[in-house]
C-alpha positions as CSV (number, residue, x, y, z in Angstrom):
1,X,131.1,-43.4,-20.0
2,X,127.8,-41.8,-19.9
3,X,124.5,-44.0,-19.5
4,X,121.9,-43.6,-22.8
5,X,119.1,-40.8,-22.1
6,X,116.4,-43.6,-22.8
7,X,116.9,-45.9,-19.8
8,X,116.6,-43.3,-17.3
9,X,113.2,-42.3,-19.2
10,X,111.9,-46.4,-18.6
11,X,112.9,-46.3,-14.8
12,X,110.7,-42.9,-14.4
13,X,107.8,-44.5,-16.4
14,X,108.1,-47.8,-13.7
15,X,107.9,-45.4,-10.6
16,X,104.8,-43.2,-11.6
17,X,102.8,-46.6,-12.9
18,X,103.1,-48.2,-9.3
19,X,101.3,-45.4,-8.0
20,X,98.8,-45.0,-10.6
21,X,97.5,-48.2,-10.9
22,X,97.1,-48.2,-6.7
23,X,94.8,-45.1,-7.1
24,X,92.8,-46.9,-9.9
25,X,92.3,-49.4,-8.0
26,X,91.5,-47.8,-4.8
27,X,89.1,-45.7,-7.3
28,X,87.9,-49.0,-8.3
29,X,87.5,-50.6,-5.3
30,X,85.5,-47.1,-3.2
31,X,82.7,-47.5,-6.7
32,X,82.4,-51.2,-6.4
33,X,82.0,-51.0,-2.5
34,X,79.6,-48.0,-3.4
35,X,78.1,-49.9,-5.6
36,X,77.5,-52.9,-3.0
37,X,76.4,-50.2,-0.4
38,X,73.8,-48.8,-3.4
39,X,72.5,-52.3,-4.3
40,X,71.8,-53.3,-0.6
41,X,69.8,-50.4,0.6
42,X,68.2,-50.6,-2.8
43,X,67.2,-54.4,-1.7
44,X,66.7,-52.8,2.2
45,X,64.2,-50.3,0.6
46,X,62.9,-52.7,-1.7
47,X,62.1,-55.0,1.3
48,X,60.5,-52.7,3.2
49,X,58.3,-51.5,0.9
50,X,57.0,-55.1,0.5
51,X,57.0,-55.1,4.0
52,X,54.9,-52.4,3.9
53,X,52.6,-53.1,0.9
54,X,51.9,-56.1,3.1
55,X,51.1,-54.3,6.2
56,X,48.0,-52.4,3.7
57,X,47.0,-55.6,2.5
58,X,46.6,-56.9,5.7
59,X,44.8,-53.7,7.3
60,X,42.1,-54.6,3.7
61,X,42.1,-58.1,4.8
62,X,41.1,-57.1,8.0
63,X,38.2,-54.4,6.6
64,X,37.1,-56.8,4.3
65,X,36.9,-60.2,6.8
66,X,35.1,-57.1,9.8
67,X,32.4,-56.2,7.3
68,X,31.8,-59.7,6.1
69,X,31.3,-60.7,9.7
70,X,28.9,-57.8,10.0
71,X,26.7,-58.5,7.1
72,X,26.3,-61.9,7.6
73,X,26.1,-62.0,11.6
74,X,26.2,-59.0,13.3
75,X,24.5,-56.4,10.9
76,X,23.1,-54.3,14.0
77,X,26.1,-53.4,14.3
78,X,26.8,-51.5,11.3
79,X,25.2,-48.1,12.7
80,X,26.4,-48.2,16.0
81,X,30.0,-46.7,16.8
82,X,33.2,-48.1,18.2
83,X,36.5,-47.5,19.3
84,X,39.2,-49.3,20.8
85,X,40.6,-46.2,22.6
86,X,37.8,-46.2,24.9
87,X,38.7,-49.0,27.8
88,X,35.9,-51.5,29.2
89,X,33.3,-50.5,26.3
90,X,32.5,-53.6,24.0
91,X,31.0,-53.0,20.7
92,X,28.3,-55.2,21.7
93,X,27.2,-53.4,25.0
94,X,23.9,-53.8,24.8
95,X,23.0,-50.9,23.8
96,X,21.5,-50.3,20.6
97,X,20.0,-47.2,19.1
98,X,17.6,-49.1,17.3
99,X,15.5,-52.1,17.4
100,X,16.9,-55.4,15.8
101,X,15.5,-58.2,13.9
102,X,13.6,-60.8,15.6
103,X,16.0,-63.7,14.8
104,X,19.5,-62.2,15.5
105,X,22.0,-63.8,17.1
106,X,23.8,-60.9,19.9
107,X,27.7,-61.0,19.8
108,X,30.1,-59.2,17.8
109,X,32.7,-59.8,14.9
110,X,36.5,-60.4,15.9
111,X,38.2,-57.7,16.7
112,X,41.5,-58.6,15.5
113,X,42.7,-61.9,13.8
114,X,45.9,-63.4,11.3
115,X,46.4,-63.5,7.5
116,X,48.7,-65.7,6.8
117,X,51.8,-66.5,9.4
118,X,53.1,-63.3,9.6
119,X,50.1,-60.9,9.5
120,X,48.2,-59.7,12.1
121,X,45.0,-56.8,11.8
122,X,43.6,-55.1,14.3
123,X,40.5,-52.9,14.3
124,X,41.2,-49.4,16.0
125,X,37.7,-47.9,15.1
126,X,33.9,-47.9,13.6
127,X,32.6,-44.4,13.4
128,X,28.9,-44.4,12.2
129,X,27.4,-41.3,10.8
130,X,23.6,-40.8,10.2
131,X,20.2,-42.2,11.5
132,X,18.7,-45.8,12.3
133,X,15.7,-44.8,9.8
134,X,17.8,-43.7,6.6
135,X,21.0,-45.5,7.0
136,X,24.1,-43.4,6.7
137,X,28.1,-43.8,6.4
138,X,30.6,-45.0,8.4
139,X,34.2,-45.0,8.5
140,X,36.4,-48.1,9.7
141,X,40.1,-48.1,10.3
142,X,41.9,-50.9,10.8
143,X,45.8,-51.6,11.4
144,X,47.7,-54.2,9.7
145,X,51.0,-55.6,11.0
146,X,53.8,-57.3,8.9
147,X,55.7,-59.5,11.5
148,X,59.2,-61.0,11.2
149,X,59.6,-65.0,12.6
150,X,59.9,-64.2,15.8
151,X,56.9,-61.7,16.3
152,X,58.8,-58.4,16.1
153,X,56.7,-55.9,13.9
154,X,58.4,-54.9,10.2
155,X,55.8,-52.4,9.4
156,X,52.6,-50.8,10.4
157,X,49.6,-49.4,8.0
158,X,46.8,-48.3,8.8
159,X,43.8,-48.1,6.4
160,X,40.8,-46.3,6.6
161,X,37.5,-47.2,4.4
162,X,34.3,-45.0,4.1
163,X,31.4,-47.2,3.4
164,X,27.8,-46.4,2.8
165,X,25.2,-48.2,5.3
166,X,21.3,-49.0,4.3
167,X,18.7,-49.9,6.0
168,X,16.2,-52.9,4.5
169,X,13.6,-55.6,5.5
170,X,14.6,-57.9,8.1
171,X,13.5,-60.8,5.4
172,X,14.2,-59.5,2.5
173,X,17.6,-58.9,0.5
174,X,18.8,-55.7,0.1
175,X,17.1,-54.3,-3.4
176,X,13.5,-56.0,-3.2
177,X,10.4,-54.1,-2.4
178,X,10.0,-53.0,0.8
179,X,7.0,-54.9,2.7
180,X,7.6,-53.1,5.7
181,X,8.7,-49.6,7.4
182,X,9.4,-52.3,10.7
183,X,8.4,-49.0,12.3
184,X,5.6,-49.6,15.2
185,X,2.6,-48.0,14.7
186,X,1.4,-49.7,18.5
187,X,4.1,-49.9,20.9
188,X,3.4,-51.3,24.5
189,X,5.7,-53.3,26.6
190,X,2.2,-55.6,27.1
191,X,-0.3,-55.5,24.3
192,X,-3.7,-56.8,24.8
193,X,-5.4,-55.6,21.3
194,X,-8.8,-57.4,21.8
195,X,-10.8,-56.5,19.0
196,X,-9.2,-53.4,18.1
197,X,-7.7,-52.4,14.1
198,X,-4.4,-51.4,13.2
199,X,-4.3,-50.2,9.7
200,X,-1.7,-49.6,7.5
201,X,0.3,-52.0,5.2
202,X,4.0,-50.7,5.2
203,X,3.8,-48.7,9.4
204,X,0.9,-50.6,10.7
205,X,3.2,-53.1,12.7
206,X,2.3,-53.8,16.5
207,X,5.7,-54.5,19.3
208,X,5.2,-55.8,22.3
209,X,8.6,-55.7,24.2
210,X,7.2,-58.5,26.8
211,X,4.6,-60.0,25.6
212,X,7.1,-63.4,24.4
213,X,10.5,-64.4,26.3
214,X,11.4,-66.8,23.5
215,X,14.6,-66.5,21.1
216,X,12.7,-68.5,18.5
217,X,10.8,-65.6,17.0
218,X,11.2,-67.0,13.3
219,X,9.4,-69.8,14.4
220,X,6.1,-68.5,15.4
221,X,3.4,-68.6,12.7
222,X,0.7,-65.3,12.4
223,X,-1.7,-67.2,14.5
224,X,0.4,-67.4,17.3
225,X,2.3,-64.2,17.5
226,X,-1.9,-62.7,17.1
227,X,-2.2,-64.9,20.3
228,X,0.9,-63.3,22.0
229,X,-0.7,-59.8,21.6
230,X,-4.2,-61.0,22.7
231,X,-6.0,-60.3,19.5
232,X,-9.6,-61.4,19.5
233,X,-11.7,-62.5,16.7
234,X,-12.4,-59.1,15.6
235,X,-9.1,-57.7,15.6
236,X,-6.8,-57.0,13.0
237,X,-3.1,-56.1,12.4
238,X,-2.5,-54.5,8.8
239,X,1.2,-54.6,9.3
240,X,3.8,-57.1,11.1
241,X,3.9,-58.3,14.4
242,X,7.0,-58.5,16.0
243,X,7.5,-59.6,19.9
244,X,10.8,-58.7,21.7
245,X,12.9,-56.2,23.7
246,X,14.3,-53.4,22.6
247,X,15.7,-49.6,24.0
248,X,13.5,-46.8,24.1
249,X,14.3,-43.3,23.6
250,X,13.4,-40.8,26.4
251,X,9.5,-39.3,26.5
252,X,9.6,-35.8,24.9
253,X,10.3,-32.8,27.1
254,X,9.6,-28.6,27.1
255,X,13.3,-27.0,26.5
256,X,14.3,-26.0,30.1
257,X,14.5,-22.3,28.9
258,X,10.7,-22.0,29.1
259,X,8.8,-20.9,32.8
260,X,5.1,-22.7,32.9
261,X,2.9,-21.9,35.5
262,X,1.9,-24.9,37.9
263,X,-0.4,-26.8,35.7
264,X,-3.8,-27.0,35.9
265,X,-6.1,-30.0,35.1
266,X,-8.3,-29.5,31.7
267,X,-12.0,-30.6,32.9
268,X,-14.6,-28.6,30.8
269,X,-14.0,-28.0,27.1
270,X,-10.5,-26.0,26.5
271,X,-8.8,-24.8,23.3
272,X,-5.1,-24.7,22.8
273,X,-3.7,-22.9,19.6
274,X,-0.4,-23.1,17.7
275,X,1.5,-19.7,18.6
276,X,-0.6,-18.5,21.6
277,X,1.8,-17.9,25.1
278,X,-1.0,-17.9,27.2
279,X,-2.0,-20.3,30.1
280,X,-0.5,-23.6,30.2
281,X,1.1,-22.8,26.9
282,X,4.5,-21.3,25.8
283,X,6.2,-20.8,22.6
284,X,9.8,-21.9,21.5
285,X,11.1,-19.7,19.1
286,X,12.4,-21.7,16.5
287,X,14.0,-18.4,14.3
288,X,12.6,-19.3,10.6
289,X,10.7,-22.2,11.5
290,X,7.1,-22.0,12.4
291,X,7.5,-22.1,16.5
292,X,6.7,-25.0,18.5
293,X,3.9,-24.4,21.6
294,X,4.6,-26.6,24.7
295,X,1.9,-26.4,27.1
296,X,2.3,-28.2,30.2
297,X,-0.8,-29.3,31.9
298,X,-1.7,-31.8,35.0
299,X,-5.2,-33.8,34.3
300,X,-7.0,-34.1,31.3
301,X,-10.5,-35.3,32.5
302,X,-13.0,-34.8,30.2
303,X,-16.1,-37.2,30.7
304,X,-18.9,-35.6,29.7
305,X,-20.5,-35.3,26.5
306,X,-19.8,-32.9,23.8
307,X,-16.2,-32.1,26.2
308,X,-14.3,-31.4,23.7
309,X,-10.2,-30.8,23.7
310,X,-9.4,-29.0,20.5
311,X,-5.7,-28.4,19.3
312,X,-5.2,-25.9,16.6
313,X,-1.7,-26.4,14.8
314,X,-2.6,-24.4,11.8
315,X,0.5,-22.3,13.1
316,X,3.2,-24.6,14.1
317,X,3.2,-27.6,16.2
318,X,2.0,-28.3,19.7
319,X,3.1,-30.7,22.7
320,X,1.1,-31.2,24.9
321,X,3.0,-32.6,28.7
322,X,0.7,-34.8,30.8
323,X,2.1,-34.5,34.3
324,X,-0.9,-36.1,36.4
325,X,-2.5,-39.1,36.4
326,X,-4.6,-39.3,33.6
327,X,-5.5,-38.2,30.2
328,X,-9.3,-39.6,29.9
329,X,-12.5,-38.6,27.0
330,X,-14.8,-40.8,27.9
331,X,-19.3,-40.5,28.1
332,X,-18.9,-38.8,24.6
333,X,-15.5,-36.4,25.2
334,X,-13.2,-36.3,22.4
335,X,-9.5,-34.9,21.4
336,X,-10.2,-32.6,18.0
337,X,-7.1,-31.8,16.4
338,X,-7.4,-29.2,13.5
339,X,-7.1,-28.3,10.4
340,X,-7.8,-31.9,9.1
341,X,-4.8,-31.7,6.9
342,X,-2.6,-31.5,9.8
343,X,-0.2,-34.2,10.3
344,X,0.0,-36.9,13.2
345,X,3.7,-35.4,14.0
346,X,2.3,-31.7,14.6
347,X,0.4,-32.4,17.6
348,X,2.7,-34.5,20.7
349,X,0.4,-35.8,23.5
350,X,3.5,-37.3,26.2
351,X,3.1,-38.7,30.1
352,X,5.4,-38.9,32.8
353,X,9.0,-41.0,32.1
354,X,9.3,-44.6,32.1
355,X,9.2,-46.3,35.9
356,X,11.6,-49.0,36.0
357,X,10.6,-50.0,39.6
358,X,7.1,-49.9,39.2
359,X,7.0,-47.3,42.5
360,X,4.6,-44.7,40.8
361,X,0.7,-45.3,39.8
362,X,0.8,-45.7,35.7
363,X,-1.0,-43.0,34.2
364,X,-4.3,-43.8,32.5
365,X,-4.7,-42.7,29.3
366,X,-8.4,-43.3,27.2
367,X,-8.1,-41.2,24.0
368,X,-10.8,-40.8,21.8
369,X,-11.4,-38.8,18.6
370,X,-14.2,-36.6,17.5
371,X,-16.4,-36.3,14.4
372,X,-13.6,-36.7,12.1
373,X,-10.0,-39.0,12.7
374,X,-7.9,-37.1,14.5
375,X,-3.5,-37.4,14.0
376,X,-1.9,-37.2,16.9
377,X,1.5,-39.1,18.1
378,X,1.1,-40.2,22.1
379,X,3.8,-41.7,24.0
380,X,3.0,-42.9,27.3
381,X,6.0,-44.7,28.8
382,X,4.4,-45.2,31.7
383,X,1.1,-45.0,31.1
384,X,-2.1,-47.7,30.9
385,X,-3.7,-46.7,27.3
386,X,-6.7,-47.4,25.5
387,X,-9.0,-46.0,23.1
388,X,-12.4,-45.5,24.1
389,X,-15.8,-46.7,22.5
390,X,-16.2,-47.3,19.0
391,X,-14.9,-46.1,15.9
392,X,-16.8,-42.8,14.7
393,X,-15.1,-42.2,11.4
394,X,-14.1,-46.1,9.4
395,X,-10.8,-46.1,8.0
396,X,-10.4,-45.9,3.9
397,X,-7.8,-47.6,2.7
398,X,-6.4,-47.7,-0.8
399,X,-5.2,-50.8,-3.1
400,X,-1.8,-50.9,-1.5
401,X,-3.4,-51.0,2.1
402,X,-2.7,-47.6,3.1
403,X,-5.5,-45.8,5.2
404,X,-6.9,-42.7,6.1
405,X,-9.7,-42.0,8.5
406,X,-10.5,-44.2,11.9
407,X,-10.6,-43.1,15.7
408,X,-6.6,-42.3,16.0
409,X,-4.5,-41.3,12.7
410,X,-0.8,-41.6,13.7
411,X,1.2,-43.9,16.2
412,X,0.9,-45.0,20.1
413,X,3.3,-45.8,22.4
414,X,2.3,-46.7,25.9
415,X,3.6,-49.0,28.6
416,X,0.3,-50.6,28.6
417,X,-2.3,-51.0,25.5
418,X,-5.2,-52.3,26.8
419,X,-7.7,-52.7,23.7
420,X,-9.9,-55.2,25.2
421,X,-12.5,-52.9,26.0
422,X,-13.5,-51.4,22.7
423,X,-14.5,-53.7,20.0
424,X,-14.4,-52.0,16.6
425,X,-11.7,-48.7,18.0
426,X,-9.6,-47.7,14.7
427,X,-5.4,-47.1,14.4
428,X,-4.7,-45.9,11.7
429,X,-0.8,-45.4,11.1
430,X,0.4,-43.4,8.5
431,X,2.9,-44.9,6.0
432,X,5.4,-41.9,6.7
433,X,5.3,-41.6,10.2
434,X,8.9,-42.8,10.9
435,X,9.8,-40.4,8.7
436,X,7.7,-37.3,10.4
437,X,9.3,-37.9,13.8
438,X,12.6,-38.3,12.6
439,X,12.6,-35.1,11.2
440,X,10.4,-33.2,13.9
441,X,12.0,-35.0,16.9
442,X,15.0,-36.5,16.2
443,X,16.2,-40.1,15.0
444,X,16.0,-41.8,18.0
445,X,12.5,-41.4,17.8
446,X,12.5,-43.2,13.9
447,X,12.2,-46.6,15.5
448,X,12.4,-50.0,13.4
449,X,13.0,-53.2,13.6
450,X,14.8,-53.4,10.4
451,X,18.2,-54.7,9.3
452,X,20.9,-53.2,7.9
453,X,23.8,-53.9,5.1
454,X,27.0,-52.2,4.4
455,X,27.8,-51.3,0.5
456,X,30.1,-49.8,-1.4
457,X,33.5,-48.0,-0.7
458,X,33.3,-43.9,-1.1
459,X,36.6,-43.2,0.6
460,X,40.2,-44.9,1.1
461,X,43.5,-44.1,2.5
462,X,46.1,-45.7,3.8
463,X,49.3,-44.4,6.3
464,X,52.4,-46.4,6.7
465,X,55.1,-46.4,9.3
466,X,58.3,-48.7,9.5
């Protein structure tokens, strides 16, 4: 008897099912395991990139905690350079390329510190751009690390911050009026002013780099930092008095590309003019600039009435390079720098380098001017200075104290200054001078002692790596 069609039709339907429902569910299983795979490197990626938006964080931490430290502790700091690549060279070396305030406290911030328990920052640099006179920018970069428990790193970032640096008052906030350049108008590691007169309200400021050995500067009233500089009854100081070491730059030289002939002392009345290459004097060609004349001469010994050194700059500067030992007007003898509107920057007047040891004579140096102030920068770094006689022009100063006239219009800087002869000689220190030699030598000649604060951010970016 023959089986019915539709049973054989049910036992083909069970044998493909079976088979079907396996591959579904294999099908199944491959997305759901997919989908496991999907959702944990989703939560992977998801925890390193917290991972590694809290490495940034930390690196800002860092930035933020450095800067703090520098503004409120170490703000010398802020335009002076470091970087940690460089082995065995502390950010507070001791050497600073510009003078500091009176009352700070030398160290320097931590390098590298914790946020949190699993943070750690480290700074890798602190480039400073620009000069100690104008402020500038600089450009920190610190690294932040995101630990696990037991200290291994999760992620790195590194951050870098451009922020802009100004210079202000020692005691004053950053914003009120200036009272002082803190530029010195006298400089002398020993300062006896006697009865001599520095004028000028915001660059008349006198530092003596040994005249006080104290770390108490703050504490000193007027009368006795006047005391510390030997100031007599007759004296004045215009500007600020400030009393402390700090690092010179190096005396002026003539480019080594220029020949001189063996100089020759300067004993009877002697012209030198701006753009002349002719005995003691040679030109630098400066391309579009008016040229600078270097002369290079051995004695100046003039001690004779109506001896008269005159120095025309009507056609660019001059320098004049002491190399004996002395630069003297005295018995009537003068320095006459023309034209009268020529500025104290446009005529140098430099000695022989400093002598650490003491194993050289120290130049003397008497300047004096003629008829009519004369502007003039001198630095002496080794030198015994002075100016000699009386004033022969009196210094005219205006309602905010800022002077024109007396014996010397510009700035000295000596190893010596040795006042106590002369009781009525005139200083009078233009209120731009800072800013004259910073541009006509260079700003590590723009001395201060001024501080320094570190404003807002002008650049960020950030780099991460796992």
């Amino acid at each position: 008897m023959k089986q019915p069609r539709h049973l054989k039709s049910k036992d083909q339907d069970r044998g493909f099912i079976l088979p079907l429902v396996m591959i579904i569910s294999l099908i199944i299983a491959t997305g759901l395991m997919a989908l496991a795979a999907r959702s944990w490197l989703g939560l992977s990626g998801t925890i390193r990139q917290s991972q590694s938006r809290q490495a940034r964080e930390i690196a800002e931490a860092g930035i933020a905690r450095t800067l703090e430290s520098l503004n409120r502790s170490y703000s010398y700091l802020l335009i002076k350079s470091y970087d940690s690549s460089v082995s065995g060279q502390p950010w507070n070396d001791g050497d600073y390329i510009s003078s500091v305030c009176p009352d700070v406290i030398f160290g320097e911030p931590s390098l590298s510190g914790t946020v949190g328990a699993n943070g750690k920052y480290t700074l890798l640099s602190y480039l400073f751009q620009g000069s100690p006179f104008y402020g500038g920018k600089a450009t920190i970069r610190m690294k932040g690390e995101r630990l696990h428990s037991n200290n291994a790193v999760a992620a790195t970032s590194i951050v870098e911050e451009t922020i802009d640096i100004r210079p202000k008052s020692c005691t004053n906030s950053f914003g009120e009026p200036t009272v002082t350049s803190g530029f010195p108008g006298l400089l002398g590691q020993k300062v006896v002013l006697g009865n001599n007169d520095v004028f000028g309200t915001l660059s008349g400021n006198v530092l003596c780099l040994q005249c006080y050995s104290g770390t108490d500067f703050e504490s000193l009233t007027r009368e006795q930092q006047e005391a510390y500089i030997q100031m007599n009854k007759n004296g004045s100081v215009a500007g600020q008095i400030f009393l402390g070491p700090i690092d010179l730059p190096s005396v002026p030289e003539p480019p080594a590309g220029l020949t001189f002939d063996t100089p020759a002392s300067i004993t009877s009345s002697t012209t030198l003019t701006a753009g002349q290459n002719t005995g003691p004097c040679r030109i630098e060609d400066k391309g579009d600039e008016p040229p600078i004349t270097h002369c290079v001469v051995d004695d100046i010994s003039l001690k004779s009435k109506n001896e008269i050194l005159t120095v025309d700059t009507t056609a660019g500067d001059v320098r004049i390079y002491v190399r004996g030992s002395e630069a003297v007007f005295t018995g009537g003898a003068a320095i006459k720098h023309i034209p009268d509107s020529a500025s104290a920057s446009s005529l140098g007047l430099f000695g022989n380098p400093i002598d650490p040891d003491n194993t050289t004579t120290d130049q003397l140096v008497r300047l004096a001017g003629a008829s009519t102030a004369n502007a003039l920068w001198a630095y002496f770094p080794d030198g015994n200075m002075g100016i000699n006689g009386g004033s022969k022009e009196t210094a005219d100063c205006d309602a905010e104290g800022e002077c024109t006239g007396g014996d010397i219009n510009g700035a000295i800087w000596a190893k010596e200054w040795n006042g106590s002869s002369s009781n009525v000689a005139q200083l009078v220190v233009p209120a731009d001078i800072g800013t004259q030699l910073f541009n006509k030598f260079g700003p590590q000649f723009a001395l201060g002692i001024r501080d320094y604060v570190a404003l807002g951010v002008s650049h960020w970016s950030s780099w991460t790596k796992q």
